[in-house]
C-alpha positions as CSV (number, residue, x, y, z in Angstrom):
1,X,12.6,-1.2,26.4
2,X,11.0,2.1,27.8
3,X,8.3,1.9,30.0
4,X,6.2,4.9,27.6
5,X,7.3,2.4,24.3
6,X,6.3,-0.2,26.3
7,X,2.9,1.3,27.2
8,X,2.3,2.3,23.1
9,X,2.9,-1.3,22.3
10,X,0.7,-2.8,24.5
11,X,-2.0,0.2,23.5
12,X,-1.7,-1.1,19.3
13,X,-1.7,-4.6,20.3
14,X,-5.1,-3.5,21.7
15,X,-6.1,-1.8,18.8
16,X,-4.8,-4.6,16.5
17,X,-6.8,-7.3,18.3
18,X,-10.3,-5.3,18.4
19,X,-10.9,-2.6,15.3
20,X,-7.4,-3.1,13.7
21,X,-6.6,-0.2,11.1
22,X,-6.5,-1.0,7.7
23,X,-7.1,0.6,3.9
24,X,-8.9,0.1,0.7
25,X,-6.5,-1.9,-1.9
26,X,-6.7,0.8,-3.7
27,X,-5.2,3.2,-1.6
28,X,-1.8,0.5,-1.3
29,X,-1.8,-0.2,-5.2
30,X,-1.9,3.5,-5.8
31,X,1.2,3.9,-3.3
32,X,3.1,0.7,-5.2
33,X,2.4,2.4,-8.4
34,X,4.1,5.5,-7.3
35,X,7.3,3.7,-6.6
36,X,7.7,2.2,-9.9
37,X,9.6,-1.0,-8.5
38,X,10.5,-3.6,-10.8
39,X,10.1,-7.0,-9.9
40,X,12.7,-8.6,-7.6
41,X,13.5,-5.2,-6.5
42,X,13.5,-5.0,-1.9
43,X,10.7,-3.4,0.0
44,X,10.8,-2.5,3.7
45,X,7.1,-0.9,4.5
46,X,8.2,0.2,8.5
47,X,4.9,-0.1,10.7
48,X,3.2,-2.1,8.3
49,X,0.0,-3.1,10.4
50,X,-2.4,-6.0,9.0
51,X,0.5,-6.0,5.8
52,X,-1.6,-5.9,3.2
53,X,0.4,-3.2,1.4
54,X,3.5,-6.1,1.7
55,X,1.2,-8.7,0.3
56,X,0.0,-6.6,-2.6
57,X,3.4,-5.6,-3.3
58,X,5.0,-9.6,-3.3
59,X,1.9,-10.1,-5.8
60,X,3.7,-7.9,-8.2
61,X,7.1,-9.7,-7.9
62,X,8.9,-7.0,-5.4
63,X,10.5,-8.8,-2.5
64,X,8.6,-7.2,-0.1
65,X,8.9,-7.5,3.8
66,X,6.8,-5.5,6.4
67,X,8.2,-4.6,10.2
68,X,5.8,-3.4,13.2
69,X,6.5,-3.0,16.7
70,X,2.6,-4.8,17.4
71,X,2.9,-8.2,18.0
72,X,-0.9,-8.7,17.3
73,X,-0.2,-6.5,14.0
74,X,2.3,-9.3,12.7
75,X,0.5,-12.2,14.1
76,X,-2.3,-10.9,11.7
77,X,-0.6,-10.2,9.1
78,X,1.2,-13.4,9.1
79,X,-2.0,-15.3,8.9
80,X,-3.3,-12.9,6.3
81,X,0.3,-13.5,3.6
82,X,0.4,-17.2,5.1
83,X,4.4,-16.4,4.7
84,X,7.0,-15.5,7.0
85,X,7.5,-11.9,6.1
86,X,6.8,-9.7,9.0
87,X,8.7,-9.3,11.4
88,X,8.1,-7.3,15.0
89,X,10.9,-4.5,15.3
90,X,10.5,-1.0,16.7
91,X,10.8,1.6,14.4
92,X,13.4,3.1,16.4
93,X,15.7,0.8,15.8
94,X,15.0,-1.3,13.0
95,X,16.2,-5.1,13.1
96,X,17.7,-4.7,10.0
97,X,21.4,-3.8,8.2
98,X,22.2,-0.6,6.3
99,X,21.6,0.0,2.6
100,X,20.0,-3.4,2.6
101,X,16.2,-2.2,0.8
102,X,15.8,-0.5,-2.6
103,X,12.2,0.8,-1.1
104,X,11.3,2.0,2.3
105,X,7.5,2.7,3.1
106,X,6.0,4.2,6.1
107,X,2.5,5.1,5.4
108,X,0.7,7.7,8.4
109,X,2.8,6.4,10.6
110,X,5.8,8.4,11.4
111,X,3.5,11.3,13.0
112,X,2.8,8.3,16.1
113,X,6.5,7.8,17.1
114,X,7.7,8.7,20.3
115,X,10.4,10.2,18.4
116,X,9.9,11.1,14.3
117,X,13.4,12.4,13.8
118,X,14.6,8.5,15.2
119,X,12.7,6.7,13.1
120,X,13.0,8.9,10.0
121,X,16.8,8.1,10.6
122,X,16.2,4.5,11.3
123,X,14.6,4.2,7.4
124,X,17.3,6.2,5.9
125,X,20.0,3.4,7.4
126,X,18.1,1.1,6.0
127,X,17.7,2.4,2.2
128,X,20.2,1.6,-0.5
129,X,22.0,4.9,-1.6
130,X,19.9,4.8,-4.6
131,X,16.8,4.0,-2.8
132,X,13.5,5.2,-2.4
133,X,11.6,6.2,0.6
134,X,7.8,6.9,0.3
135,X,6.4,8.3,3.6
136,X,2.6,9.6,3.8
137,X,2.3,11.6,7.0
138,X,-0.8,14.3,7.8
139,X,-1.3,18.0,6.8
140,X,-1.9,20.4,10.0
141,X,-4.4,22.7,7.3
142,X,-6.1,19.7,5.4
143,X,-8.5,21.6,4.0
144,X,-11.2,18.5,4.3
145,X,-9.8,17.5,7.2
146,X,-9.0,19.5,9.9
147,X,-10.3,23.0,8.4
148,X,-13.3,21.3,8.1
149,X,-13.2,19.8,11.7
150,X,-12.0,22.9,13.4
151,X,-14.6,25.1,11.8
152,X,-17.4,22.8,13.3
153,X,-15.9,21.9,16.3
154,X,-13.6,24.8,17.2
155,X,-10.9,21.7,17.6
156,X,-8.2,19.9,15.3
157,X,-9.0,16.8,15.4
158,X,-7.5,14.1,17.3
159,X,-8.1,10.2,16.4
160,X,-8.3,7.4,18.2
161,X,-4.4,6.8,18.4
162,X,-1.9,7.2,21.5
163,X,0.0,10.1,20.0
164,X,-1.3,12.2,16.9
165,X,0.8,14.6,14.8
166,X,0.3,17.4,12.3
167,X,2.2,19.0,10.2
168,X,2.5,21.3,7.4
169,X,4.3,21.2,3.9
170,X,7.4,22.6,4.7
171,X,7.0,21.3,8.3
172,X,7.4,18.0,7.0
173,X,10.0,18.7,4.7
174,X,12.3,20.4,7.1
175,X,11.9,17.5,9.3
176,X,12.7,14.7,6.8
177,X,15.1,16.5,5.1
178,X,17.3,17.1,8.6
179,X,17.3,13.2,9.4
180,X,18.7,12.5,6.1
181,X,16.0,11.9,3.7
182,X,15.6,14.5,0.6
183,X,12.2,14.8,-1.1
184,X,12.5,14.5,-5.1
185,X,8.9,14.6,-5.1
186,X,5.5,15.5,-2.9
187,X,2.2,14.2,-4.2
188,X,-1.0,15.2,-1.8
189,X,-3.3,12.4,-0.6
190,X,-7.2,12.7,-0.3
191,X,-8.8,9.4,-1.9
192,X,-7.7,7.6,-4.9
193,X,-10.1,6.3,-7.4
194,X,-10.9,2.3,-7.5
195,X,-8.5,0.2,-8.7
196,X,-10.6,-3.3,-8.2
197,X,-13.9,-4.3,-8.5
198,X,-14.9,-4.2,-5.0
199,X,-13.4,-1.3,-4.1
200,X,-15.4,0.3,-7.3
201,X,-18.8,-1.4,-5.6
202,X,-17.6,1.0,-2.5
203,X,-17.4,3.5,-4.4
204,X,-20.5,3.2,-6.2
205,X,-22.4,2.4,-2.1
206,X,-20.5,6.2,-1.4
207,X,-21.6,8.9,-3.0
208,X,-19.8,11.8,-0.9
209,X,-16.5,9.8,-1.5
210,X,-17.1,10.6,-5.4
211,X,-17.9,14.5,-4.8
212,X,-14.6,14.4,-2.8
213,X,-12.7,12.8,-5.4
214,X,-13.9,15.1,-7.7
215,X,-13.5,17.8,-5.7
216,X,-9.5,16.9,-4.8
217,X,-8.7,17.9,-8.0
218,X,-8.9,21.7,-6.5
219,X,-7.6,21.5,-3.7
220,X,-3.9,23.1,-3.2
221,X,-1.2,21.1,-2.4
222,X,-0.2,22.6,0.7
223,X,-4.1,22.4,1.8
224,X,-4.0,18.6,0.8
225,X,-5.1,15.5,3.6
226,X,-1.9,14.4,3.8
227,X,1.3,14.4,1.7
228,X,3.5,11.6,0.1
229,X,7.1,12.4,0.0
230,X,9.2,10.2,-2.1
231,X,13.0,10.7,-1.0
232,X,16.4,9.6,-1.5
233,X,18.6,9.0,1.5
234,X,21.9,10.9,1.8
235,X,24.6,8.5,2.3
């Protein structure tokens, strides 16, 4: 291992055992329902964090496994499923066979590789030739997001992660596409509405996230948060 991957790790396992990053169930049951996966079908979800977008997938009978290169993220997620399904693999080089999933996911993740292009390859490998890939990755011009931050700050805006990426529609596209996954479809990400009860009490507690949902409706694609491309690999 590199000394700069070997830095990154050690940087998320630091992340992962203080704040951790993690999602609304909503936001993962609105990402599973764009798959369309019947049960019993294979899941890979590449840099899968605290899992829960694995466990909330198994709960709908897809064999669903999640991979991240944080040992504190799998140690967590572990504890969380209370099943051995995670395992710790760089996304660089997966631990895994080709064509052996019928779904890869990689969810705001791809934009924080040392190397997109390697690990856009990596889940293409991976995929059945029939498969689906579904990878959310953030929009240079988000129109709520860095717009917005740029014309208060004069910045874009940088979070708290080691490397941060933007990019724009066809940005994205071009970059997928010459790694060897082809988008079929792009759907734009700013919030998705409730899909349990407690994520509906949130909702209810947030009033600006209910103007924004509302508001999403208008927003242009290419001026979108971030955008979900659903691919097939070419084999």
């Amino acid at each position: 291992e590199n000394a700069t991957l070997g830095r990154e790790r050690e940087l998320y396992n630091s992340i992962y055992d203080t704040q951790g990053i993690d999602h609304l169930d909503s936001f993962h049951l609105w990402l599973i329902e764009l798959l369309n996966a019947r049960p019993d079908q294979s899941l890979l979800d590449v840099s899968c964090g605290q899992g829960r977008l694995v466990q909330l997938a198994r709960q709908r009978g897809i064999n669903a496994f999640g991979t991240d290169f944080s040992e504190s993220a799998t140690i967590i997620a572990s504890y969380k499923a209370q099943q051995n399904i995670f395992s710790v693999s760089d996304a660089h080089l997966l631990s895994f066979p080709n064509d052996k999933f019928d779904f890869i996911t990689n969810i705001g993740s791809s934009e924080h590789y040392l190397d997109p292009a390697t690990g856009i390859q990596e889940m293409g490998r991976v995929l059945k030739p029939q498969g689906v890939a579904c990878i959310l990755v953030p929009n240079t011009f988000s129109l709520f997001g860095n717009v917005k931050y740029a014309a208060q700050t004069g910045d874009i805006y940088q979070g708290f992660q080691p490397i941060e990426r933007y990019d724009t529609l066809n940005g994205w596209r071009k970059l997928l596409v010459d790694n060897g996954l082809v988008p079929f479809d792009v759907v734009k990400f700013e919030i998705v509405r409730p899909r349990t009860k407690q994520d509906l009490r949130w909702f209810l507690s947030h009033p600006p996230k209910i103007v924004r949902y509302i508001a999403m409706h208008f927003v242009p694609l290419a001026l979108a948060n971030s955008f979900v491309y659903l691919c097939h690999p070419v084999k």
